[in-house]
PDB file of N, CA, C and O in Angstrom:
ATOM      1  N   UNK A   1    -322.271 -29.689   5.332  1.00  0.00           N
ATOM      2  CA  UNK A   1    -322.708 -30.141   4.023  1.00  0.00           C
ATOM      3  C   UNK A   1    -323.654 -29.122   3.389  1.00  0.00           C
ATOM      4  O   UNK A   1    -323.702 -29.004   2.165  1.00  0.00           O
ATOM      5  N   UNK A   2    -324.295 -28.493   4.089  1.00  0.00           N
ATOM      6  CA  UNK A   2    -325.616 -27.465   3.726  1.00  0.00           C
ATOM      7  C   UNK A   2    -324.795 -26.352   3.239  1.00  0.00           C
ATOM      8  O   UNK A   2    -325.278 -25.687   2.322  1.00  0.00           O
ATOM      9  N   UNK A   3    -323.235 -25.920   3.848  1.00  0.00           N
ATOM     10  CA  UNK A   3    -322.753 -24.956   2.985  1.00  0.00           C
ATOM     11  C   UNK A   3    -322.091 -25.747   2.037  1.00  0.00           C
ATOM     12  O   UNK A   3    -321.971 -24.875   1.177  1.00  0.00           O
ATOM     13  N   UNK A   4    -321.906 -26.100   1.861  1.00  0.00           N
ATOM     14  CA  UNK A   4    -321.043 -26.904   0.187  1.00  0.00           C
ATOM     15  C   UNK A   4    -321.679 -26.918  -0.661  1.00  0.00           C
ATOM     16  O   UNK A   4    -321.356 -26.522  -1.781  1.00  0.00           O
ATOM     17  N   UNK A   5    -322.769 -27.388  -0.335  1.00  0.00           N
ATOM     18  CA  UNK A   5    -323.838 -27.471  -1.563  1.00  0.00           C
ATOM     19  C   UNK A   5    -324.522 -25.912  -1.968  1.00  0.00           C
ATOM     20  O   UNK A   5    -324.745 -25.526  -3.115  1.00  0.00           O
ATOM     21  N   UNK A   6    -324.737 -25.283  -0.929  1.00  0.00           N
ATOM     22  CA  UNK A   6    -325.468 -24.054  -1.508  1.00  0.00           C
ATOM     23  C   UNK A   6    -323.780 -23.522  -1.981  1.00  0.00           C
ATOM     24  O   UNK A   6    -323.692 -22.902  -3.041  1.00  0.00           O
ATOM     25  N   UNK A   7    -322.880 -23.706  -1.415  1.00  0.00           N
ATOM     26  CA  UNK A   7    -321.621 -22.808  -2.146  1.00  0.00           C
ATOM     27  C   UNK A   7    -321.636 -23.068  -3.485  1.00  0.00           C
ATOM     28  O   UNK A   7    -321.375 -22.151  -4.263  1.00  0.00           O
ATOM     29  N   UNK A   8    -321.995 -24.567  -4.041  1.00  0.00           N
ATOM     30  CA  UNK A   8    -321.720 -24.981  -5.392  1.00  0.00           C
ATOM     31  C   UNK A   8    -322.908 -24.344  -5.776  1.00  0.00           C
ATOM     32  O   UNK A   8    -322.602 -23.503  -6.622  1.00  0.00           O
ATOM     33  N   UNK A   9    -324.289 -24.335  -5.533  1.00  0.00           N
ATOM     34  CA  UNK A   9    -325.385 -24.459  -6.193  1.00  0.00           C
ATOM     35  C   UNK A   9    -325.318 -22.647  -6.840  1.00  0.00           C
ATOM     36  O   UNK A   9    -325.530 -22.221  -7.976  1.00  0.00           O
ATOM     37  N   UNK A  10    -325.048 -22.132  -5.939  1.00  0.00           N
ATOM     38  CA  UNK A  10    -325.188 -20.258  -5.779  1.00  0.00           C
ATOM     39  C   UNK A  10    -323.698 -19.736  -6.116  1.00  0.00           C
ATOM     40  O   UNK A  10    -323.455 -19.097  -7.140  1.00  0.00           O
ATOM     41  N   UNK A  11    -322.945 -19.997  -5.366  1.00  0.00           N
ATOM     42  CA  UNK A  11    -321.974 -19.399  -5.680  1.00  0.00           C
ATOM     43  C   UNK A  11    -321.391 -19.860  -7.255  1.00  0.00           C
ATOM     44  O   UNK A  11    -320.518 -19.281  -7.901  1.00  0.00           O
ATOM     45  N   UNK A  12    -322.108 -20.992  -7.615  1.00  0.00           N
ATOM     46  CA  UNK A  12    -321.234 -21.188  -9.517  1.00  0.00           C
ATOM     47  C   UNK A  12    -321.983 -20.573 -10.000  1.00  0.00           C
ATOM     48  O   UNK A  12    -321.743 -20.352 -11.187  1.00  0.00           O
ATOM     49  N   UNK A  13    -323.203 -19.982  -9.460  1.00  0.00           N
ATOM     50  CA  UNK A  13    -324.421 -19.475 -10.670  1.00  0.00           C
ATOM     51  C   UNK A  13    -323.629 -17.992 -10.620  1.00  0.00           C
ATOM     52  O   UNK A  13    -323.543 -17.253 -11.601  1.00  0.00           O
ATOM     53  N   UNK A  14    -323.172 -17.749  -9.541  1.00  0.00           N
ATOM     54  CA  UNK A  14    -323.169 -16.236  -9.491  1.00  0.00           C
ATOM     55  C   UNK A  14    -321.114 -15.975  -9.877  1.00  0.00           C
ATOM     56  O   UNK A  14    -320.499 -14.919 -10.024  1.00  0.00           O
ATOM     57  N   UNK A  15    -320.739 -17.042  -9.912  1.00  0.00           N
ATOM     58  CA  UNK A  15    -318.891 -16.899 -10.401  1.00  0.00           C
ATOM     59  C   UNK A  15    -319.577 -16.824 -12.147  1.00  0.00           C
ATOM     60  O   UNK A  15    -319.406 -15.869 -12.904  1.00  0.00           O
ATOM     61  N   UNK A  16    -320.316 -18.025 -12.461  1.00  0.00           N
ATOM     62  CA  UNK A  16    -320.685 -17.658 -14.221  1.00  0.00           C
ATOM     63  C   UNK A  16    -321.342 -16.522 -14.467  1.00  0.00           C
ATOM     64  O   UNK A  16    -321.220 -15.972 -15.562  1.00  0.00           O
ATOM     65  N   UNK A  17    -322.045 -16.066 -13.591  1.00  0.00           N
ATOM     66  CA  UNK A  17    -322.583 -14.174 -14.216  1.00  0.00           C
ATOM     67  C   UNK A  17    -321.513 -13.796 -13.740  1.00  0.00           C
ATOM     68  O   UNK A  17    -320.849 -14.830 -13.815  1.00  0.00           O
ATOM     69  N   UNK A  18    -320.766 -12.922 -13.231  1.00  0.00           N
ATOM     70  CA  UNK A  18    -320.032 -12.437 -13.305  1.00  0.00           C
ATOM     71  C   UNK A  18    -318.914 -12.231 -14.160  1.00  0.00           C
ATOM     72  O   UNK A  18    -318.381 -11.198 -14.565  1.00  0.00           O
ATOM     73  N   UNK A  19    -318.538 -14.120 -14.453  1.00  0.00           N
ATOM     74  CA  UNK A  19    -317.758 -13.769 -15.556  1.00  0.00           C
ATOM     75  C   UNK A  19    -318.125 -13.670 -16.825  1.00  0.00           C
ATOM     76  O   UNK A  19    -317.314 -13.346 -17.692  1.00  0.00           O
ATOM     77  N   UNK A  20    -319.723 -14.006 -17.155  1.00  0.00           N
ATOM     78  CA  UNK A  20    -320.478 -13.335 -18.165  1.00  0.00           C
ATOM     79  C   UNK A  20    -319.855 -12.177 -18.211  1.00  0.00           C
ATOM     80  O   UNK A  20    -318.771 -11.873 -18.710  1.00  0.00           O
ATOM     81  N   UNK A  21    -320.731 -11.489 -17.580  1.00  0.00           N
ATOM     82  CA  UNK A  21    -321.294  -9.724 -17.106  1.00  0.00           C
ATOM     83  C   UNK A  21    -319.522  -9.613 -17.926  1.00  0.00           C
ATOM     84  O   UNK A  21    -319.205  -9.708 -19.112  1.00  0.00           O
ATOM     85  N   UNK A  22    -318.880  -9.437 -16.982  1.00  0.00           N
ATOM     86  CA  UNK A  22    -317.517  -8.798 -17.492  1.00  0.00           C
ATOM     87  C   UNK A  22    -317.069  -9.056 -19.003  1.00  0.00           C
ATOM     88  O   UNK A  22    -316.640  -8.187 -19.762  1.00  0.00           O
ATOM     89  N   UNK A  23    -317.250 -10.444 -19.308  1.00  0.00           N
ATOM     90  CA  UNK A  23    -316.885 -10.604 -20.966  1.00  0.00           C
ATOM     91  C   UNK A  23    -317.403  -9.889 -21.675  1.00  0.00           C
ATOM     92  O   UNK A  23    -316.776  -9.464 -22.645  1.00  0.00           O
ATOM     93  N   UNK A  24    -319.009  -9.422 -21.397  1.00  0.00           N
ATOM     94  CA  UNK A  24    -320.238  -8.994 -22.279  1.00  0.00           C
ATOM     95  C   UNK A  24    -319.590  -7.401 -22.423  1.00  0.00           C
ATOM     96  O   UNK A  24    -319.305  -6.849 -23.485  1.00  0.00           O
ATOM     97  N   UNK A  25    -319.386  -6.612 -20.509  1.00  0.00           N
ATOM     98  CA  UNK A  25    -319.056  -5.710 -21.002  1.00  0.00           C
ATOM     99  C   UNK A  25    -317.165  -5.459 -21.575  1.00  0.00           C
ATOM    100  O   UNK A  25    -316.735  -4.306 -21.625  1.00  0.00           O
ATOM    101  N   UNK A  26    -316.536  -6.273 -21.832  1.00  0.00           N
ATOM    102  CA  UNK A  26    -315.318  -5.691 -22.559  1.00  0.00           C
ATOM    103  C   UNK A  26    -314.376  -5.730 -21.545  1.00  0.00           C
ATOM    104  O   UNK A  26    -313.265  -5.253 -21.772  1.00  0.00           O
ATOM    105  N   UNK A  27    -314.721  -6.397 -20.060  1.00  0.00           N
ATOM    106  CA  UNK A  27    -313.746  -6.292 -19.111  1.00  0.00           C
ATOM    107  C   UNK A  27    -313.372  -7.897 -18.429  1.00  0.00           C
ATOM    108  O   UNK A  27    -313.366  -8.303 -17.267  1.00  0.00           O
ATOM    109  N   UNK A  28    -313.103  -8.495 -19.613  1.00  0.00           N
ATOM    110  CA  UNK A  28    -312.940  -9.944 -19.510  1.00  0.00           C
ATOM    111  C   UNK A  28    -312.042  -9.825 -17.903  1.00  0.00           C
ATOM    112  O   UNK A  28    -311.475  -8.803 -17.517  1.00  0.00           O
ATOM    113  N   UNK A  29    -312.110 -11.318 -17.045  1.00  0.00           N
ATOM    114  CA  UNK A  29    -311.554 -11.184 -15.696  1.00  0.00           C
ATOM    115  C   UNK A  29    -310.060 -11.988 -16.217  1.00  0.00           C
ATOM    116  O   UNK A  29    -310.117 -12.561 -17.305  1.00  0.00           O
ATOM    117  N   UNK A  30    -309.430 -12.006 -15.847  1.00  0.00           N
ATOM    118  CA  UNK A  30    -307.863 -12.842 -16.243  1.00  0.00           C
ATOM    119  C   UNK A  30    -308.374 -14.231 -14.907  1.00  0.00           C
ATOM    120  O   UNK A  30    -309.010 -14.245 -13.853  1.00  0.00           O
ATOM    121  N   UNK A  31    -307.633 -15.241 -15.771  1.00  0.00           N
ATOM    122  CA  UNK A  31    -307.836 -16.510 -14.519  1.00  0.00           C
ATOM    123  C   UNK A  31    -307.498 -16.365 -13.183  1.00  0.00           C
ATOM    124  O   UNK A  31    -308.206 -16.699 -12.233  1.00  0.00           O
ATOM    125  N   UNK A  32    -306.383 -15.851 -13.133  1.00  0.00           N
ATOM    126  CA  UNK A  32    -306.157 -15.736 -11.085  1.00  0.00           C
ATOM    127  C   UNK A  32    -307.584 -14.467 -10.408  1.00  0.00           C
ATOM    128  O   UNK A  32    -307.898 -14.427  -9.218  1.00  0.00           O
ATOM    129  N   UNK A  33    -308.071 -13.791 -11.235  1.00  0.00           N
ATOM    130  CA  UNK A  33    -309.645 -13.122 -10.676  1.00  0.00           C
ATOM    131  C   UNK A  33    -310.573 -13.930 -11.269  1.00  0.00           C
ATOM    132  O   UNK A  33    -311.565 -13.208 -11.373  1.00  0.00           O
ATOM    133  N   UNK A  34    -310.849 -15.071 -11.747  1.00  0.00           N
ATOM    134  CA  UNK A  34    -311.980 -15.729 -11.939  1.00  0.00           C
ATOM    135  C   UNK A  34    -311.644 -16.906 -11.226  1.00  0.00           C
ATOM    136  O   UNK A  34    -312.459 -17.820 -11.103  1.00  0.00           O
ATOM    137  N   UNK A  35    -310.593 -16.948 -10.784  1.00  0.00           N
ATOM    138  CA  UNK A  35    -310.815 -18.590  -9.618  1.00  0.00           C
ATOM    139  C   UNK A  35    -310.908 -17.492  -8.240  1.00  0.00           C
ATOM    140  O   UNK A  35    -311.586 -17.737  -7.243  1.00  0.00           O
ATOM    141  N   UNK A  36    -310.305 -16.590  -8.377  1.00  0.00           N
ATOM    142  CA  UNK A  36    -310.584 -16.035  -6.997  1.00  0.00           C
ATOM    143  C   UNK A  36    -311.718 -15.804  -6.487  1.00  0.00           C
ATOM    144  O   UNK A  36    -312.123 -16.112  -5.366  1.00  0.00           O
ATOM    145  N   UNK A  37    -312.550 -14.935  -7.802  1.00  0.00           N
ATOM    146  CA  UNK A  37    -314.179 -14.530  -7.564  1.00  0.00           C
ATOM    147  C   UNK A  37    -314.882 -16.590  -7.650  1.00  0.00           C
ATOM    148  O   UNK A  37    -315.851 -16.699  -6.898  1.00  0.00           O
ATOM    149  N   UNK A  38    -314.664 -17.429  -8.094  1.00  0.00           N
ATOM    150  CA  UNK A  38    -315.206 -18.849  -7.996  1.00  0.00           C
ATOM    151  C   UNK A  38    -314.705 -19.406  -6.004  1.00  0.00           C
ATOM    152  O   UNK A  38    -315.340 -19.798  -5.025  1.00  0.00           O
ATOM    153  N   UNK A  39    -313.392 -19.140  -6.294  1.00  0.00           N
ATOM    154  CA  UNK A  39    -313.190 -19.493  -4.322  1.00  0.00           C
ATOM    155  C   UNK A  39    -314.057 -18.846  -3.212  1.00  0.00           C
ATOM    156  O   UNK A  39    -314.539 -19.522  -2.303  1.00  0.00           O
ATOM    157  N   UNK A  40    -314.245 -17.428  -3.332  1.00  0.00           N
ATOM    158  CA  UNK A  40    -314.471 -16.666  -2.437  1.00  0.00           C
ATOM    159  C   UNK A  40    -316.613 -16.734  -2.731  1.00  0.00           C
ATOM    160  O   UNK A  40    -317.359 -16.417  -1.804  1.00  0.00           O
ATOM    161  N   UNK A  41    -316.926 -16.985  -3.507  1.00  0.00           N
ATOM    162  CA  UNK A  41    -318.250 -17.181  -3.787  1.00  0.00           C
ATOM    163  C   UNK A  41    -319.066 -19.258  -3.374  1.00  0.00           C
ATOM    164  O   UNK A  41    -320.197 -19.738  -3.299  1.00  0.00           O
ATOM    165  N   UNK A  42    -317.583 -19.812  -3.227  1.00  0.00           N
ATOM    166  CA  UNK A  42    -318.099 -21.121  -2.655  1.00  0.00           C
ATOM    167  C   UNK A  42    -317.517 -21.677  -1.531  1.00  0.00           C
ATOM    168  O   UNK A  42    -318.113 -22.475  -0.807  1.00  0.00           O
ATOM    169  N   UNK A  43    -316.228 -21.247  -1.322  1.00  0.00           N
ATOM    170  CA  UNK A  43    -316.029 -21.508   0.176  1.00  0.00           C
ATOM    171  C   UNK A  43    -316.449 -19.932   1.602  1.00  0.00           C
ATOM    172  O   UNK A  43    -315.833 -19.805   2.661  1.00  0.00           O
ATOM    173  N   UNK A  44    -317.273 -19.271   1.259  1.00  0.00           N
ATOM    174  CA  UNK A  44    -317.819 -17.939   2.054  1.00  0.00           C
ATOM    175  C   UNK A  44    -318.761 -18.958   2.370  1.00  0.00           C
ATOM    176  O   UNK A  44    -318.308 -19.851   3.085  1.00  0.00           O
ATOM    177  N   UNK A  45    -319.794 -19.048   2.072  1.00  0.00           N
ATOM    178  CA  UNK A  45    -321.415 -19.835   2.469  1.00  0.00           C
ATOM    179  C   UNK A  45    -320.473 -21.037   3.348  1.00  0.00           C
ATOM    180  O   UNK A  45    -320.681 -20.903   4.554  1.00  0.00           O
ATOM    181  N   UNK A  46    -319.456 -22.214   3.029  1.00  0.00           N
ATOM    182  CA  UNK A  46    -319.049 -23.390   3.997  1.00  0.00           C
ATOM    183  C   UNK A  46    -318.312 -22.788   5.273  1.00  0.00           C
ATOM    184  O   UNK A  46    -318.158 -23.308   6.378  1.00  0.00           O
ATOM    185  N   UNK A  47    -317.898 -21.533   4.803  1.00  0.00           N
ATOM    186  CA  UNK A  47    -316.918 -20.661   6.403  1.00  0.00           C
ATOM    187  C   UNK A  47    -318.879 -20.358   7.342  1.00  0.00           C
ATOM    188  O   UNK A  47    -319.175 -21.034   8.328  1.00  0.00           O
ATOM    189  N   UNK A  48    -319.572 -19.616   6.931  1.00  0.00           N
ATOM    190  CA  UNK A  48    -320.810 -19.249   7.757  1.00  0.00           C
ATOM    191  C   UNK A  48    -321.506 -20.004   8.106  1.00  0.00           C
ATOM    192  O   UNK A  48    -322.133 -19.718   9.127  1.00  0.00           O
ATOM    193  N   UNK A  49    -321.809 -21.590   7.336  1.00  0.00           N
ATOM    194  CA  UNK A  49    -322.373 -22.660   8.010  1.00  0.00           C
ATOM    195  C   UNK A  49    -321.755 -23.111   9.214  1.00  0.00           C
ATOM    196  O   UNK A  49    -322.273 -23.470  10.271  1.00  0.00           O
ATOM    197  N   UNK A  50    -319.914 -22.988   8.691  1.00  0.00           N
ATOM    198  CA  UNK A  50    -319.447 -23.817   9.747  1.00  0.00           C
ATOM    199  C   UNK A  50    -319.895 -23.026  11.502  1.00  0.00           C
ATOM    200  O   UNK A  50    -320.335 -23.591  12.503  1.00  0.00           O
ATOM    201  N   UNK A  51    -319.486 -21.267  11.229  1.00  0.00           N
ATOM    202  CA  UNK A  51    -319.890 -20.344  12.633  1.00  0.00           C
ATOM    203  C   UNK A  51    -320.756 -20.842  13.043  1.00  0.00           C
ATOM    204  O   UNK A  51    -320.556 -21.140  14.221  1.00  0.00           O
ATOM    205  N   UNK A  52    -322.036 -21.227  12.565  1.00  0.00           N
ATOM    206  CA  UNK A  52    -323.164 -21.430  12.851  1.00  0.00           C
ATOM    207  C   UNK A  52    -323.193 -22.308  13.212  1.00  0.00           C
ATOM    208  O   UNK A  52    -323.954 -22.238  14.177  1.00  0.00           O
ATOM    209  N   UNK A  53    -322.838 -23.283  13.110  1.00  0.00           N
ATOM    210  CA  UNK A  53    -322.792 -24.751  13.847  1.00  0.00           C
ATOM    211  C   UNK A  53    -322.195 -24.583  15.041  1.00  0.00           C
ATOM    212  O   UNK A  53    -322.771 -24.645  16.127  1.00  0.00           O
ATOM    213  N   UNK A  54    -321.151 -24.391  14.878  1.00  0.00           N
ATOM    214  CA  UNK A  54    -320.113 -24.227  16.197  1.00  0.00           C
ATOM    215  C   UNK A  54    -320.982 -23.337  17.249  1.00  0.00           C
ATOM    216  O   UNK A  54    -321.297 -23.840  18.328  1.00  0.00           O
ATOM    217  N   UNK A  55    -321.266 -22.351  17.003  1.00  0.00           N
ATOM    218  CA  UNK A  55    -322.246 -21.467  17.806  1.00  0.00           C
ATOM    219  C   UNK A  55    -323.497 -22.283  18.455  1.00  0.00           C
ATOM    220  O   UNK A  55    -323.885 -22.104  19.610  1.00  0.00           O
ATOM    221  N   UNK A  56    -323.912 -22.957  17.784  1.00  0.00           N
ATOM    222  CA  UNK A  56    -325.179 -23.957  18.189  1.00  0.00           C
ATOM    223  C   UNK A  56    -324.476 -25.042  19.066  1.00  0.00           C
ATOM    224  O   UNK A  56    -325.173 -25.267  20.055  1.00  0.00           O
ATOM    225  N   UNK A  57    -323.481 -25.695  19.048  1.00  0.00           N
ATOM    226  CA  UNK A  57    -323.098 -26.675  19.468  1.00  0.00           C
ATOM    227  C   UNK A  57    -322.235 -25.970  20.864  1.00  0.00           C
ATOM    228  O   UNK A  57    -321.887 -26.716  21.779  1.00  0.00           O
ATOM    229  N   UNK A  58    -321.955 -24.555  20.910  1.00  0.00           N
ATOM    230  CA  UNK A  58    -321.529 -24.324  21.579  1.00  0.00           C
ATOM    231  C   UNK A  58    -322.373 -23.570  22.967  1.00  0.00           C
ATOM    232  O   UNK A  58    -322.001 -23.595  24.140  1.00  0.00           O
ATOM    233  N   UNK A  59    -323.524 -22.957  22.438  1.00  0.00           N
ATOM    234  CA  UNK A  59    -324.579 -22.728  23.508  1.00  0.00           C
ATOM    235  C   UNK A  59    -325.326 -23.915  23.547  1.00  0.00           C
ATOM    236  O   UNK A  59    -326.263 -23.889  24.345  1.00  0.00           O
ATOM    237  N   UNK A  60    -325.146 -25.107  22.807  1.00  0.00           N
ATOM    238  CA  UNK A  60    -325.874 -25.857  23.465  1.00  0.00           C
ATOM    239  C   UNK A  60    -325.090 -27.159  24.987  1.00  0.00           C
ATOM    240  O   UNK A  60    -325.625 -27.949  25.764  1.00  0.00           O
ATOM    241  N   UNK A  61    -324.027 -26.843  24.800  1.00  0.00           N
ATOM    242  CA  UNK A  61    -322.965 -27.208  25.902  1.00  0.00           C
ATOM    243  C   UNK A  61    -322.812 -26.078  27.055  1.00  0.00           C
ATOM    244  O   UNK A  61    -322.160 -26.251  28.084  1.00  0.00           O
ATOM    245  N   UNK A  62    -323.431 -25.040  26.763  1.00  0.00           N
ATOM    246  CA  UNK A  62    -323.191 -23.765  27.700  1.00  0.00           C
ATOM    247  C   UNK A  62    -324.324 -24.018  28.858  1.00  0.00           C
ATOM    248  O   UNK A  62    -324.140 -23.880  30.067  1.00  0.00           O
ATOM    249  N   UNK A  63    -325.564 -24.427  28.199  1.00  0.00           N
ATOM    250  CA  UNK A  63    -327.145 -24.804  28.966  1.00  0.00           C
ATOM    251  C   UNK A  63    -326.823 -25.905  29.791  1.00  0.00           C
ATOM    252  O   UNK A  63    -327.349 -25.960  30.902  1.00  0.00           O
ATOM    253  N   UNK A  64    -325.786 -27.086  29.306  1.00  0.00           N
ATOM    254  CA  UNK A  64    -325.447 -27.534  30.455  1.00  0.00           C
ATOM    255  C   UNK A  64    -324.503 -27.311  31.652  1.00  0.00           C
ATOM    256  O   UNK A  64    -324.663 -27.978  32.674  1.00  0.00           O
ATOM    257  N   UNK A  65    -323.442 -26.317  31.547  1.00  0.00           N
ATOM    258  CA  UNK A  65    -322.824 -25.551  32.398  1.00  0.00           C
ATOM    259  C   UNK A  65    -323.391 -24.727  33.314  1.00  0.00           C
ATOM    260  O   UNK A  65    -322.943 -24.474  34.432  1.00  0.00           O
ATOM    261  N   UNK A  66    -324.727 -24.171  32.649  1.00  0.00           N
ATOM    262  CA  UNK A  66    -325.299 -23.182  33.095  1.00  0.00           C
ATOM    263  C   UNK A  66    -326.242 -23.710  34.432  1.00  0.00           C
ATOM    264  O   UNK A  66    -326.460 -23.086  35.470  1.00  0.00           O
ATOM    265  N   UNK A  67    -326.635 -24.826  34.115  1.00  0.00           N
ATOM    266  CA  UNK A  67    -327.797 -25.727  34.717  1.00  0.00           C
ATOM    267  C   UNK A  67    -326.540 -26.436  35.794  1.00  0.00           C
ATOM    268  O   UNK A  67    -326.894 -26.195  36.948  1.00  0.00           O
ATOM    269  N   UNK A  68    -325.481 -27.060  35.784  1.00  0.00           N
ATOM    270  CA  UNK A  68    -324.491 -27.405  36.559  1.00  0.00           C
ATOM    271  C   UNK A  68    -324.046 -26.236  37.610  1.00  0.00           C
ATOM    272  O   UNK A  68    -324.055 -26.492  38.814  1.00  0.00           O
ATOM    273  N   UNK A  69    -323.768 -25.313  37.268  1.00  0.00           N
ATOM    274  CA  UNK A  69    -323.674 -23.951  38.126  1.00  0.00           C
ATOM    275  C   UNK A  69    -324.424 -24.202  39.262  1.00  0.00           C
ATOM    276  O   UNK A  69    -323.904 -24.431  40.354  1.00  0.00           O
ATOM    277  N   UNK A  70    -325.638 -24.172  39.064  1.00  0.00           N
ATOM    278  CA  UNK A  70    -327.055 -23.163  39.930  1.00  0.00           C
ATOM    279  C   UNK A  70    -327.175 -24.653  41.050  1.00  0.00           C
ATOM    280  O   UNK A  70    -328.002 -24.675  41.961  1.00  0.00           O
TER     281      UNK A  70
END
């Protein structure tokens, strides 16, 4: 949930400058590069939350393997 929300919160601020920036300078984006630059700016942050979880959830199942071992 923590990436969804920062994907929406950051990544729409930064898909609308961009497609500012480009209109302003004369290099308007065509729609299949402005949903692309909008996809890749809000589902990136929900792909790195998810690593991160999994990684946590996964050394934290490892400490009990580890402790089962010895």
């Amino acid at each position: 949930m923590a990436g969804a929300l920062i994907g929406a919160v950051f990544g729409g601020g930064i898909t609308v400058l961009t497609i500012e920036t480009a209109a302003a300078n004369d290099a308007a984006l065509a729609m299949p590069q402005a949903i692309a630059t909008g996809l890749n700016e809000i589902v990136f942050p929900i792909g790195c939350s998810l690593v991160v979880y999994i990684a946590l959830q996964v050394s934290r199942h490892m400490k009990y393997v580890a402790a089962e071992a010895k």
